[in-house]
DRENMAR-782655 format. One record per residue (C-alpha): residue in one letter; residue number from 1; x, y, z. Coordinates in Angstrom, 1 decimal, decimal comma. Example, Ala and Ser with C-alpha at 12.3 -4.5 7.8 and 13.67 -1.06 7.14 Angstrom:
["A"; 1; [12,3; -4,5; 7,8]];
["S"; 2; [13,7; -1,1; 7,1]];
END
This chain:
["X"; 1; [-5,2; -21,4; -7,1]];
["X"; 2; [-8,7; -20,1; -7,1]];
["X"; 3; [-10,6; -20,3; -3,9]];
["X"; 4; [-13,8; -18,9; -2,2]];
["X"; 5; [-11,3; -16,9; 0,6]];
["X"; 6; [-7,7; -16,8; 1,5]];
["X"; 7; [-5,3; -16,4; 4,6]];
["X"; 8; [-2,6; -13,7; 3,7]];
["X"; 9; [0,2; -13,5; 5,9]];
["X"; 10; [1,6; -10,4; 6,5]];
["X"; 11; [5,7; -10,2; 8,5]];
["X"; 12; [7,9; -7,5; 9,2]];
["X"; 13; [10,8; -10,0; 8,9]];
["X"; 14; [12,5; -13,6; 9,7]];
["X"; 15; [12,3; -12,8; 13,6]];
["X"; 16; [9,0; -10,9; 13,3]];
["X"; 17; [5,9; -12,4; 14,2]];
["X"; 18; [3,4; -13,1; 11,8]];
["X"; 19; [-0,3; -11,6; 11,5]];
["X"; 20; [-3,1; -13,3; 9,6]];
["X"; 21; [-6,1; -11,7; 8,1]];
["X"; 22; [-8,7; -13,7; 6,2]];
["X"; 23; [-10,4; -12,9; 3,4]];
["X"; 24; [-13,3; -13,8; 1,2]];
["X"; 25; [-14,3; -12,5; -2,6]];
["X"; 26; [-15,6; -9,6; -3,3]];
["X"; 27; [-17,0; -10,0; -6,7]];
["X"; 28; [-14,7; -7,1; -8,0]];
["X"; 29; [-11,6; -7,2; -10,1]];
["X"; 30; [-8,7; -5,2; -9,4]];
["X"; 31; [-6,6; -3,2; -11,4]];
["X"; 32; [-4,8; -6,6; -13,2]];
["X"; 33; [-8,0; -7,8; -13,8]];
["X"; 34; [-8,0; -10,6; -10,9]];
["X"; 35; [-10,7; -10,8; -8,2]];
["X"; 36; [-10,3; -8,4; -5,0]];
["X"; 37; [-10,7; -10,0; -1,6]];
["X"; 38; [-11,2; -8,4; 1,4]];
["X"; 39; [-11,5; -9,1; 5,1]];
["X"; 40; [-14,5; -8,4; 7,0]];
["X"; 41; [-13,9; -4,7; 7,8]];
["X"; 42; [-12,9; -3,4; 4,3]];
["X"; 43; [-9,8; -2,4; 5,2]];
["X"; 44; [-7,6; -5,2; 4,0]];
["X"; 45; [-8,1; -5,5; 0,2]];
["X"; 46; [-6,0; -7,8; -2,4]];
["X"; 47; [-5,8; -8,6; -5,4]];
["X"; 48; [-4,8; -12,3; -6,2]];
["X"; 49; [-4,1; -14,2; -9,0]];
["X"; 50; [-4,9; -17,9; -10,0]];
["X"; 51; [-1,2; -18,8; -9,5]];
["X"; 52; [-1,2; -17,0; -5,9]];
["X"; 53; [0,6; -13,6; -7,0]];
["X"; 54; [-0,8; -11,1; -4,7]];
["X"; 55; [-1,0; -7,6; -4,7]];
["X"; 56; [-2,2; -5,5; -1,3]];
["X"; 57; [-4,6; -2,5; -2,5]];
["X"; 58; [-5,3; 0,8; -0,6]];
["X"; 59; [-8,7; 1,0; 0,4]];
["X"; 60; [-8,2; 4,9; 2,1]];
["X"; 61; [-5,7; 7,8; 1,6]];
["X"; 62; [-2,7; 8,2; 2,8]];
["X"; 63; [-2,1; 3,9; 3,3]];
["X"; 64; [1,2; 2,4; 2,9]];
["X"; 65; [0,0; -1,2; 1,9]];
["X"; 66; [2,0; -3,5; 3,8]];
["X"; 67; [4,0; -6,4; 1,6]];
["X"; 68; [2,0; -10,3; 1,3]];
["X"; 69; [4,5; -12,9; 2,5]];
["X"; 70; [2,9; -15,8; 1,7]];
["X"; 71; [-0,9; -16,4; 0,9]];
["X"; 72; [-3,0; -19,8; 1,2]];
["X"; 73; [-5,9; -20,9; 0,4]];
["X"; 74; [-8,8; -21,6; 2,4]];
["X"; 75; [-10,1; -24,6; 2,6]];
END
């Protein structure tokens, strides 16, 4: 499942909407060794692995990292 950028969807919850944040490679890995991707402000940072196991990263103190529902590739 390795692509260039990804859509991660974020939800508070089966009745909740859903907000979508793209993001593209950064060129870094993170702490599992998989490549970071981040959106176009920095803010939004994850780590993602080549079978689509995601993991949201802080990028500033004091973040609670919200949790991934579903992530999909760009294409």
């Amino acid at each position: 499942m390795s692509s260039q950028g990804y859509e991660l969807v974020f939800s508070e919850g089966p009745d909740a909407g859903e907000d979508v944040v793209v993001v593209t490679a950064t060129g870094q890995a993170g702490p599992g060794g998989h490549p970071v991707y981040a959106d176009a402000t920095g803010i939004v940072r994850a780590e993602i692995s080549d079978r689509g196991e995601v993991r949201v990263l802080a990028s500033g103190g004091g973040q609670n990292p919200a949790r991934v529902v579903r992530v999909r590739p760009l294409e």
